[in-house]
Biopython code that builds the backbone (N, CA, C, O; Angstrom):
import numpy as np
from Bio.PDB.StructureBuilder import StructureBuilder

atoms = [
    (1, "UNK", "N", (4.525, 11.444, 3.941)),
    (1, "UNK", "CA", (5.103, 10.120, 3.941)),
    (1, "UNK", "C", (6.342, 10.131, 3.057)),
    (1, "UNK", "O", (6.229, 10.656, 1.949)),
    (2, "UNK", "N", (7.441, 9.643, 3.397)),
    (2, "UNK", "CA", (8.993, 9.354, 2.849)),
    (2, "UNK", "C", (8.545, 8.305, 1.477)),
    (2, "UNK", "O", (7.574, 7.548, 1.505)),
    (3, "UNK", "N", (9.162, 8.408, 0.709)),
    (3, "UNK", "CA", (9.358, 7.425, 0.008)),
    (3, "UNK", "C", (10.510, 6.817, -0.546)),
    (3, "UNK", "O", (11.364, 7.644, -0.863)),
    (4, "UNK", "N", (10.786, 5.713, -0.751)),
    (4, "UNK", "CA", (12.619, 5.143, -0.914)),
    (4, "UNK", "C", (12.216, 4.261, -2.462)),
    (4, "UNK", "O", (11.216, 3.824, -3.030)),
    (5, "UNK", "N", (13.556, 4.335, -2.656)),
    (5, "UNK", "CA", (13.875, 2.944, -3.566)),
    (5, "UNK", "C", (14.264, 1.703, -3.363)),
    (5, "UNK", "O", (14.741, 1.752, -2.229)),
    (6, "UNK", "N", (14.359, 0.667, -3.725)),
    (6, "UNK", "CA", (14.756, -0.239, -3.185)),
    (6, "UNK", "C", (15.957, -1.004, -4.205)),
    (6, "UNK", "O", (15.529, -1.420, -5.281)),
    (7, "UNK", "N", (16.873, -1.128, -4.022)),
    (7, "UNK", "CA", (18.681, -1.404, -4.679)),
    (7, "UNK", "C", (18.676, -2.750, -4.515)),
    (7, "UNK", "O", (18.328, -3.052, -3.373)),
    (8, "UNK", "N", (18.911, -3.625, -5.171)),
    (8, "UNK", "CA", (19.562, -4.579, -5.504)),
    (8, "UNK", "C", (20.584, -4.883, -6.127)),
    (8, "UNK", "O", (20.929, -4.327, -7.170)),
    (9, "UNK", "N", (21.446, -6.177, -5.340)),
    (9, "UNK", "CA", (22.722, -6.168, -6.064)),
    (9, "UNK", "C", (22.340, -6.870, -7.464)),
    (9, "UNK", "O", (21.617, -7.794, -7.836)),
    (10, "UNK", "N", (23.467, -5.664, -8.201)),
    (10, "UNK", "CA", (23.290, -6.241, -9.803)),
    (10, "UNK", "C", (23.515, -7.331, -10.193)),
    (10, "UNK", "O", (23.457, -7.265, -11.421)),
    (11, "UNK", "N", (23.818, -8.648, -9.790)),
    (11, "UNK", "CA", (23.999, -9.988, -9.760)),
    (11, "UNK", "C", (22.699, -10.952, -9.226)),
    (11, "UNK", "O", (22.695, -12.182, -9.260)),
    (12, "UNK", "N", (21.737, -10.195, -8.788)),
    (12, "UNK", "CA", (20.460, -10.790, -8.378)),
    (12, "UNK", "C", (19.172, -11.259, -9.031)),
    (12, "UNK", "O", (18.335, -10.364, -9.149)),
    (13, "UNK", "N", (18.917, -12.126, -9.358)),
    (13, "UNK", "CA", (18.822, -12.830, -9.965)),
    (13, "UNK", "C", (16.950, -13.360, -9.523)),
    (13, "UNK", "O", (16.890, -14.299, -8.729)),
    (14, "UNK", "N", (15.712, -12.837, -9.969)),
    (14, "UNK", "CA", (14.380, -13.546, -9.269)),
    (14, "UNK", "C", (13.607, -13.499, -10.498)),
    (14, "UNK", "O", (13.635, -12.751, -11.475)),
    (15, "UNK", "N", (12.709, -14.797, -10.082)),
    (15, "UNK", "CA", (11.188, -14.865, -10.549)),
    (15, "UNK", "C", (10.600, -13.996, -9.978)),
    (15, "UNK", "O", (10.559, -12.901, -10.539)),
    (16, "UNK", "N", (10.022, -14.139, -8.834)),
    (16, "UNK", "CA", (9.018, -13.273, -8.201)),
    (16, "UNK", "C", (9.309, -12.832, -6.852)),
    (16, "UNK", "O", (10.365, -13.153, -6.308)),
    (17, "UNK", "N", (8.464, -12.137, -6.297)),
    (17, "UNK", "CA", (8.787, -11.429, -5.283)),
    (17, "UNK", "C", (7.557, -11.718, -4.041)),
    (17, "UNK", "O", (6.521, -11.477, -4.661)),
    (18, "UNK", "N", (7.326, -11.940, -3.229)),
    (18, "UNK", "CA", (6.068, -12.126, -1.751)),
    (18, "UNK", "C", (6.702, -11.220, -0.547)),
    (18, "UNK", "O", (7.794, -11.232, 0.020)),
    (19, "UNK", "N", (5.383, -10.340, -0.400)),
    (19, "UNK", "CA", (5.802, -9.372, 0.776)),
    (19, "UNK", "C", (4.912, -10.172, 1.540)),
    (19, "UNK", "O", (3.870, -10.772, 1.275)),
    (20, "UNK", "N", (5.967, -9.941, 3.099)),
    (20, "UNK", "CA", (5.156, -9.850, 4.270)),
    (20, "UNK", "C", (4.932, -8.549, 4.811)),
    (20, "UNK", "O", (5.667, -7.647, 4.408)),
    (21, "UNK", "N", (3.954, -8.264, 5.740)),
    (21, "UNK", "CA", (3.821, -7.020, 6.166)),
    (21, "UNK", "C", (3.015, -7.246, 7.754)),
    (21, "UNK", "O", (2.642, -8.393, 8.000)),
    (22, "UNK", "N", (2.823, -6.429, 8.539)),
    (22, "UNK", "CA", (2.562, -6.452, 9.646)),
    (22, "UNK", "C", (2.343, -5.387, 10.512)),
    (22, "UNK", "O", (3.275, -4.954, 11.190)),
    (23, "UNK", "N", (1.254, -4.924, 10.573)),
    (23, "UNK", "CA", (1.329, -3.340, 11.890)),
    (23, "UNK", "C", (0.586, -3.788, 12.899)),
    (23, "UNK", "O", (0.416, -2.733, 13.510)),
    (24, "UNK", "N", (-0.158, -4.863, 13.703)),
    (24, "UNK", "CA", (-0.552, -4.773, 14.592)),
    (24, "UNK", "C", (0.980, -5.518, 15.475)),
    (24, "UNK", "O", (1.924, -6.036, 14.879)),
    (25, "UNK", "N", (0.871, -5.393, 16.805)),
    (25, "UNK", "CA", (2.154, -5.933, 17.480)),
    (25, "UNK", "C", (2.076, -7.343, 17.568)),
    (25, "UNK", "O", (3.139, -7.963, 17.547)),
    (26, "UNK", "N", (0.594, -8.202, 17.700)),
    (26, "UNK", "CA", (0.731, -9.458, 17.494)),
    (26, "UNK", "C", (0.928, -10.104, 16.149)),
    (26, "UNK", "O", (0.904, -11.324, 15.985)),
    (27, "UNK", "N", (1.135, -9.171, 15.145)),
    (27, "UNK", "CA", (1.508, -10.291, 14.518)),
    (27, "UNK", "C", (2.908, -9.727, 14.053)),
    (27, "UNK", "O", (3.487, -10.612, 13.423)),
    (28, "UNK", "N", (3.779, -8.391, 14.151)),
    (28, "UNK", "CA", (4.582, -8.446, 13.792)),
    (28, "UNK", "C", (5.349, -9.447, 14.825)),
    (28, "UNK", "O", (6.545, -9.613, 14.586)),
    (29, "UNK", "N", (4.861, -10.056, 15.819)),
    (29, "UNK", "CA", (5.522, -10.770, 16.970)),
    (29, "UNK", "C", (5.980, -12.229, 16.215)),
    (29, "UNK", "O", (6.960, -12.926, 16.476)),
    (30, "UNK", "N", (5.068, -12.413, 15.326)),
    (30, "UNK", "CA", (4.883, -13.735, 14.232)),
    (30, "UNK", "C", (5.254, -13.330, 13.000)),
    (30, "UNK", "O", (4.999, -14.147, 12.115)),
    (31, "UNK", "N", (5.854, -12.179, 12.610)),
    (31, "UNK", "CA", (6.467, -12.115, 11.059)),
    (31, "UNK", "C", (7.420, -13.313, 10.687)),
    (31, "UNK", "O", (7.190, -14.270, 9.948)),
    (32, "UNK", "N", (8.326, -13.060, 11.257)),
    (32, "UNK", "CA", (9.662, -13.881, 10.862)),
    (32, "UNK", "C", (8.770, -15.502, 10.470)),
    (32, "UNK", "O", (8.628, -16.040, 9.372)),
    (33, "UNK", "N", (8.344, -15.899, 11.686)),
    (33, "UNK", "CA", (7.535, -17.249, 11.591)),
    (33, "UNK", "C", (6.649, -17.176, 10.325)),
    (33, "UNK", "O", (6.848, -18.109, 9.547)),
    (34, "UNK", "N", (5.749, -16.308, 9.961)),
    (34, "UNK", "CA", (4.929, -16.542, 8.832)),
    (34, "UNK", "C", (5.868, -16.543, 7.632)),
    (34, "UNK", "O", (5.611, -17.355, 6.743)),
    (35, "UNK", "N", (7.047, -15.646, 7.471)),
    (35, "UNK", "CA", (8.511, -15.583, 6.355)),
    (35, "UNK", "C", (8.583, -17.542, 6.165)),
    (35, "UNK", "O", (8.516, -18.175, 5.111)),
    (36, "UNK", "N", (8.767, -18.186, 7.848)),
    (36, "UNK", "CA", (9.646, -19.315, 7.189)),
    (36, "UNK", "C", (8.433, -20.405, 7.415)),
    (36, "UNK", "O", (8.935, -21.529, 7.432)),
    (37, "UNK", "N", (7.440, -20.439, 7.539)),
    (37, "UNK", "CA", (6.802, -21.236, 7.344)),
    (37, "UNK", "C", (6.022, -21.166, 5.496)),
    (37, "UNK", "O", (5.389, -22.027, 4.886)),
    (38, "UNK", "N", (6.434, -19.778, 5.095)),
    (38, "UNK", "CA", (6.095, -19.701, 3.783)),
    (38, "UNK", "C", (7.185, -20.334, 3.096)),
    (38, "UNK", "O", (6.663, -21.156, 2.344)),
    (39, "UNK", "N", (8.480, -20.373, 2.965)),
    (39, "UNK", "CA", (9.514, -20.883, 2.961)),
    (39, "UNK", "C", (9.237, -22.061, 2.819)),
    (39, "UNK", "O", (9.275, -22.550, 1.690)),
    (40, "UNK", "N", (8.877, -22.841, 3.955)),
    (40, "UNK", "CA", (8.869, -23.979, 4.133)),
    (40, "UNK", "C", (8.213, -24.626, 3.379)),
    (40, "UNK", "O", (8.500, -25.798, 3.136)),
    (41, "UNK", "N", (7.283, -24.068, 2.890)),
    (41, "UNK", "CA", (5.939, -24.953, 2.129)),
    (41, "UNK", "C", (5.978, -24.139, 0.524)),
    (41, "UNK", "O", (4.977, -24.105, -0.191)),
    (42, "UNK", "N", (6.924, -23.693, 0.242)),
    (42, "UNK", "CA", (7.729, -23.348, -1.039)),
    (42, "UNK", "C", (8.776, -23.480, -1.181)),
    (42, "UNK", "O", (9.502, -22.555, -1.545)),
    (43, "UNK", "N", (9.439, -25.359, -0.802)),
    (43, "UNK", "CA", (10.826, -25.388, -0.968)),
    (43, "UNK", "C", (11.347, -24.942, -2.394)),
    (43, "UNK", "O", (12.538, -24.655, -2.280)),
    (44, "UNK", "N", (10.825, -24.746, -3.932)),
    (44, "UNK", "CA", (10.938, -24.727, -4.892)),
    (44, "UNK", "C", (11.379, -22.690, -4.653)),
    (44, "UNK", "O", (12.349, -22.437, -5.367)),
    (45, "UNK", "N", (11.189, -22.198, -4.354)),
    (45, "UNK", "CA", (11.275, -20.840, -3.776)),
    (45, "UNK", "C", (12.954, -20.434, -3.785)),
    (45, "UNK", "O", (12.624, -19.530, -3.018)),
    (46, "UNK", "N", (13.919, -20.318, -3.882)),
    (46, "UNK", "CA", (15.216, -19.873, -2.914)),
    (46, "UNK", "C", (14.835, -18.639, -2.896)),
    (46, "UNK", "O", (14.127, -18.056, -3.716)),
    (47, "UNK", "N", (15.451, -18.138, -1.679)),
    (47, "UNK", "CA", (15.735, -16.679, -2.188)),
    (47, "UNK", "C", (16.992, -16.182, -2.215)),
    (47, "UNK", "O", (18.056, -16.646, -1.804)),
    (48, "UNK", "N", (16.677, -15.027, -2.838)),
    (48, "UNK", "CA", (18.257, -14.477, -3.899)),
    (48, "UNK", "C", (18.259, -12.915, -2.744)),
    (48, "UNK", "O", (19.231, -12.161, -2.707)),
    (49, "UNK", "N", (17.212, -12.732, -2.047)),
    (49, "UNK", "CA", (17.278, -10.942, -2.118)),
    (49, "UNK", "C", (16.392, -10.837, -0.763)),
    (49, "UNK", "O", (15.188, -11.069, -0.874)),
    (50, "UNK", "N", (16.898, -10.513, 0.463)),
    (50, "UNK", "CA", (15.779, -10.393, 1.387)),
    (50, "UNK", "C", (15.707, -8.847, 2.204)),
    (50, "UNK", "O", (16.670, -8.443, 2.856)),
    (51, "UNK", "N", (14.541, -8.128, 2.077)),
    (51, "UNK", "CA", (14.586, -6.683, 2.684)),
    (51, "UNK", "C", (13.393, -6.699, 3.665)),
    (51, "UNK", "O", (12.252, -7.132, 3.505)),
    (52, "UNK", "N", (13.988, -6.092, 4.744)),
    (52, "UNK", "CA", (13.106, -5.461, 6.020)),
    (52, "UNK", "C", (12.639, -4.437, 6.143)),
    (52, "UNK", "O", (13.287, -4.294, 7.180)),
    (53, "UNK", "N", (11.882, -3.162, 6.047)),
    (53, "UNK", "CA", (11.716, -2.325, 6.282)),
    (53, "UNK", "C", (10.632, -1.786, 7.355)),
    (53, "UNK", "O", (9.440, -2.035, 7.536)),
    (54, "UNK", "N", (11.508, -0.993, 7.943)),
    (54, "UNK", "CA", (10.071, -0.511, 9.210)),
    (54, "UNK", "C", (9.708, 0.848, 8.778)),
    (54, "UNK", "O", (10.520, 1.653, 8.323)),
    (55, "UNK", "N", (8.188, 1.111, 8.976)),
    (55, "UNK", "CA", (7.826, 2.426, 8.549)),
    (55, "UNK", "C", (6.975, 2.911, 9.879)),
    (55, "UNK", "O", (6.351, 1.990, 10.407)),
    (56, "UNK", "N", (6.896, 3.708, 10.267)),
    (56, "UNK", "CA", (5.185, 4.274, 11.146)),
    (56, "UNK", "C", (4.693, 5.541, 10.851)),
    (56, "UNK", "O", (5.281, 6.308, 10.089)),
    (57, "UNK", "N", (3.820, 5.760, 11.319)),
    (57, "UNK", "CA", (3.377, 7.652, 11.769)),
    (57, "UNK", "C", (3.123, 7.446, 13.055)),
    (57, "UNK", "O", (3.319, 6.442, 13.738)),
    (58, "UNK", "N", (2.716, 8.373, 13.302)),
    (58, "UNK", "CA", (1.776, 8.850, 14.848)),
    (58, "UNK", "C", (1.356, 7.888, 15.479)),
    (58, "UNK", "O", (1.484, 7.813, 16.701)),
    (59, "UNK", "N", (0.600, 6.703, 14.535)),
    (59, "UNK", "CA", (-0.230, 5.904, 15.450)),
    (59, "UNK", "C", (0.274, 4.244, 15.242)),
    (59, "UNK", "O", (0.057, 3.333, 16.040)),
    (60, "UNK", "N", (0.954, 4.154, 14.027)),
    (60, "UNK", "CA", (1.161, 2.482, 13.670)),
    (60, "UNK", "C", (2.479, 2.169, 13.152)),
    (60, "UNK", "O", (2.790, 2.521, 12.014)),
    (61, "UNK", "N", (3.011, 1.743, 13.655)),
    (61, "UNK", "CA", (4.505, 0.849, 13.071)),
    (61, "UNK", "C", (4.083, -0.134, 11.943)),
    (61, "UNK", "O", (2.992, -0.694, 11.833)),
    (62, "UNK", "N", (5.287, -0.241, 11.036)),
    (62, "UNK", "CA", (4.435, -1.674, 10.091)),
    (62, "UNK", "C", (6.018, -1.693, 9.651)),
    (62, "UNK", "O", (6.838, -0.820, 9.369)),
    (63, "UNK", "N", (6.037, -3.309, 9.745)),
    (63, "UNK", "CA", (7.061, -3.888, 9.282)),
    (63, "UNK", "C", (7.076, -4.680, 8.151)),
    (63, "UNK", "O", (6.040, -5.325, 7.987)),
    (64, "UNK", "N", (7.901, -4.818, 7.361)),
    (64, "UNK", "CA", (7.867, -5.536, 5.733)),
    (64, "UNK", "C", (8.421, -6.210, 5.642)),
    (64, "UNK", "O", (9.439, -5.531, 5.507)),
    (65, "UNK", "N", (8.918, -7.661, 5.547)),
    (65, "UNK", "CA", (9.738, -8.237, 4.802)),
    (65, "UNK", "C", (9.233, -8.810, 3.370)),
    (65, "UNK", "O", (8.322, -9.610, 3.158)),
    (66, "UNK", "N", (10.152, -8.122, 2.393)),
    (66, "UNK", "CA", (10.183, -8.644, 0.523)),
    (66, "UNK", "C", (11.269, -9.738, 0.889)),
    (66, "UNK", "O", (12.352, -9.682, 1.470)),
    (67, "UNK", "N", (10.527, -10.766, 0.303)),
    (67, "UNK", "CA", (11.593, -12.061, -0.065)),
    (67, "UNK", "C", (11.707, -11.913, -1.295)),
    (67, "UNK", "O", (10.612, -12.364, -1.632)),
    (68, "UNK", "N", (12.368, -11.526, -2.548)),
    (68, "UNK", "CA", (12.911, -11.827, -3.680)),
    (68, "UNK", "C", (13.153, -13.538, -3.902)),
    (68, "UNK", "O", (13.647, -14.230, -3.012)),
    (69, "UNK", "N", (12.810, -13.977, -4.963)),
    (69, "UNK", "CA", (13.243, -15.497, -4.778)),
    (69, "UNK", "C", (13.230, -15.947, -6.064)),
    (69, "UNK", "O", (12.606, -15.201, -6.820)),
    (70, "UNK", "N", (13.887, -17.278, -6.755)),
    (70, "UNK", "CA", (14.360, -17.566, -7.622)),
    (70, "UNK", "C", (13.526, -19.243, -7.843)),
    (70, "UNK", "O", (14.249, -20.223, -7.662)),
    (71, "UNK", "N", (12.338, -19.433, -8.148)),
    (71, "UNK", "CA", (11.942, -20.741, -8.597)),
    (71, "UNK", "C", (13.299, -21.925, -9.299)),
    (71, "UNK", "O", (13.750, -21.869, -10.443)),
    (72, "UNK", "N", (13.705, -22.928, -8.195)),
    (72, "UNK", "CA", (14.490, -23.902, -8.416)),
    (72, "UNK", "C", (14.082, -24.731, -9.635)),
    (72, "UNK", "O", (12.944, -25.187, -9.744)),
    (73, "UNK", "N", (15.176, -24.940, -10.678)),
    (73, "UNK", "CA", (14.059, -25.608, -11.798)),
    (73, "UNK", "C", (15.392, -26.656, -12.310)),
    (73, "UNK", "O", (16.528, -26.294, -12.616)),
    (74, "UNK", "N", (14.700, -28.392, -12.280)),
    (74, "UNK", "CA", (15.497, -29.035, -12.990)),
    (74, "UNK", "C", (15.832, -28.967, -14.331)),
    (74, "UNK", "O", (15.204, -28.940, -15.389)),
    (75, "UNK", "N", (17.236, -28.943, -13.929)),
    (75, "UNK", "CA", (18.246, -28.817, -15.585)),
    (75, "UNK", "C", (18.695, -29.819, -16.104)),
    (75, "UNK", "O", (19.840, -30.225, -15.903)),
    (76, "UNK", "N", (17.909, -30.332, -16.803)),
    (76, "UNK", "CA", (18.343, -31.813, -17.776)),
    (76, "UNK", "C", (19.096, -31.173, -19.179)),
    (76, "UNK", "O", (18.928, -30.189, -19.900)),
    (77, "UNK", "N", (20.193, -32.549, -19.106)),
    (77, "UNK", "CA", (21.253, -31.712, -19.772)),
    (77, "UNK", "C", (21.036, -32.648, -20.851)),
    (77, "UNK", "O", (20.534, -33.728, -20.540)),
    (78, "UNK", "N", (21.313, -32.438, -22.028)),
    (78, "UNK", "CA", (21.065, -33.475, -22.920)),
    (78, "UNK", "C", (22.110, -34.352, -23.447)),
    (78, "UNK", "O", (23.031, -33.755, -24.004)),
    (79, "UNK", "N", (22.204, -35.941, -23.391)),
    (79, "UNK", "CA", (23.402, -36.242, -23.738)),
    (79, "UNK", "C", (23.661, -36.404, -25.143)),
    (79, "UNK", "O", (23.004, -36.634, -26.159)),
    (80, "UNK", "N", (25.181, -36.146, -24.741)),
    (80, "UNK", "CA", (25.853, -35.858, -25.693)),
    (80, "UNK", "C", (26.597, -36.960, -25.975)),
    (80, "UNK", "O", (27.100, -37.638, -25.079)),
    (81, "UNK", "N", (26.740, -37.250, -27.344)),
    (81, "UNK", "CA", (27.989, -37.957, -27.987)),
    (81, "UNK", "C", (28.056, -39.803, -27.288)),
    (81, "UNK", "O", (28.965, -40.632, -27.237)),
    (82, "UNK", "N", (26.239, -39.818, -26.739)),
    (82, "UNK", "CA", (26.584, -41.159, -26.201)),
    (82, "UNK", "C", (26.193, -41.822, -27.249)),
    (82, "UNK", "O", (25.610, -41.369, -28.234)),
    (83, "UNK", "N", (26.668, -43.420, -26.938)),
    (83, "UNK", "CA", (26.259, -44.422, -28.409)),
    (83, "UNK", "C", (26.246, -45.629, -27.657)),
    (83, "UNK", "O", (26.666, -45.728, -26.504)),
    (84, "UNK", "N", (25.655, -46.727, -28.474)),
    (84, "UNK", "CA", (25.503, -48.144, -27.686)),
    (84, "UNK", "C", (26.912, -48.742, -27.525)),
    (84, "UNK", "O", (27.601, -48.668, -28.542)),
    (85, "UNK", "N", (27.421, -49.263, -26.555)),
    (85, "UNK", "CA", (28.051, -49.964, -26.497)),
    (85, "UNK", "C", (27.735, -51.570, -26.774)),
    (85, "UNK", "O", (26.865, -52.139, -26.116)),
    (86, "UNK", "N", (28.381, -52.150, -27.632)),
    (86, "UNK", "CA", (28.008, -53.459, -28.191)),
    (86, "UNK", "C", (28.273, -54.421, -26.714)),
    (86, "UNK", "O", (29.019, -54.040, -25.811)),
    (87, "UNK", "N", (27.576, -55.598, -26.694)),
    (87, "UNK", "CA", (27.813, -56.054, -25.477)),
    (87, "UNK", "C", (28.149, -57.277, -25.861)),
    (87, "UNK", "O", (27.357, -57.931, -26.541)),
    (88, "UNK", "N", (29.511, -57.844, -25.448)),
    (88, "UNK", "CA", (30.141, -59.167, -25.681)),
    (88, "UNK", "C", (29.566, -60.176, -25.005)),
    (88, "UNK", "O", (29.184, -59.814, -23.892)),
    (89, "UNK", "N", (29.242, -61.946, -25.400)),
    (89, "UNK", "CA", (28.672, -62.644, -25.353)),
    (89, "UNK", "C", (29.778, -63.476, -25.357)),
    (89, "UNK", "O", (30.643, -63.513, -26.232)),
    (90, "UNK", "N", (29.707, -64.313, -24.092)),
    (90, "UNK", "CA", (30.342, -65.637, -23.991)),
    (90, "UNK", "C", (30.453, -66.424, -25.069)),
    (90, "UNK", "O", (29.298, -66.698, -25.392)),
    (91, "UNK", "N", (31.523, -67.154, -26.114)),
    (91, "UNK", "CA", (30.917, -68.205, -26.701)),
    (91, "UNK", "C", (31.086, -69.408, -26.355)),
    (91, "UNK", "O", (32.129, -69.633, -25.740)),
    (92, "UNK", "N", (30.334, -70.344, -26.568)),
    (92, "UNK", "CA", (30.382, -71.836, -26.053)),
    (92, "UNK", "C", (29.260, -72.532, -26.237)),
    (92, "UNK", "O", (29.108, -73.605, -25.651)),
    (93, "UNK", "N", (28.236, -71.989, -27.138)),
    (93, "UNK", "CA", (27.212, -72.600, -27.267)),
    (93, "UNK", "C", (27.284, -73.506, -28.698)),
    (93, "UNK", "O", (26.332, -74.213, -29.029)),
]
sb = StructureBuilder()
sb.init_structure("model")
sb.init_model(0)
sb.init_chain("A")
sb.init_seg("    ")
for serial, (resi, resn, name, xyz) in enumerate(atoms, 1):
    if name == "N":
        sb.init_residue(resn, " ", resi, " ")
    sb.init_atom(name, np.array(xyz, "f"), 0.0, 1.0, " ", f" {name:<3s}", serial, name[0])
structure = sb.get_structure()
């Protein structure tokens, strides 16, 4: 069996990583679909990094997709330098 590395661009950026994988033909027929329905129901997910790889021997193909992905996280910024503004009042009372 071959074995590889796997390269990423040095600007890439993840939390975590979820493989798909697949060697029978019905379901690599449904990879992509199981990729974006995982997607879907992890909008908090982006991904930064996506790899395919096909491998077999003699008897089985198997296909991979690694989604690399980056948990979306709100950035509250803290304010700065704000102050009350005094609020002017009609007079006439």
């Amino acid at each position: 069996m071959k074995q590889g590395n796997v390269v990423l661009k040095q600007s890439a950026r993840f939390d975590g990583v979820k493989v798909f994988s697949a060697t029978m033909s019905q379901q690599r027929a449904v990879l992509g679909e199981d990729v974006t329905a995982w997607m879907t129901s992890h909008p908090m997910c982006k991904p930064t990094e996506v790899i395919v790889t096909q491998s077999s021997d003699a008897a089985y193909h198997c296909i991979t997709i690694t989604v690399f992905y980056a948990e979306a996280r709100e950035v509250k910024v803290p304010a700065r330098g704000t102050r009350k503004i005094p609020v002017q009042r009609e007079s006439g009372e």
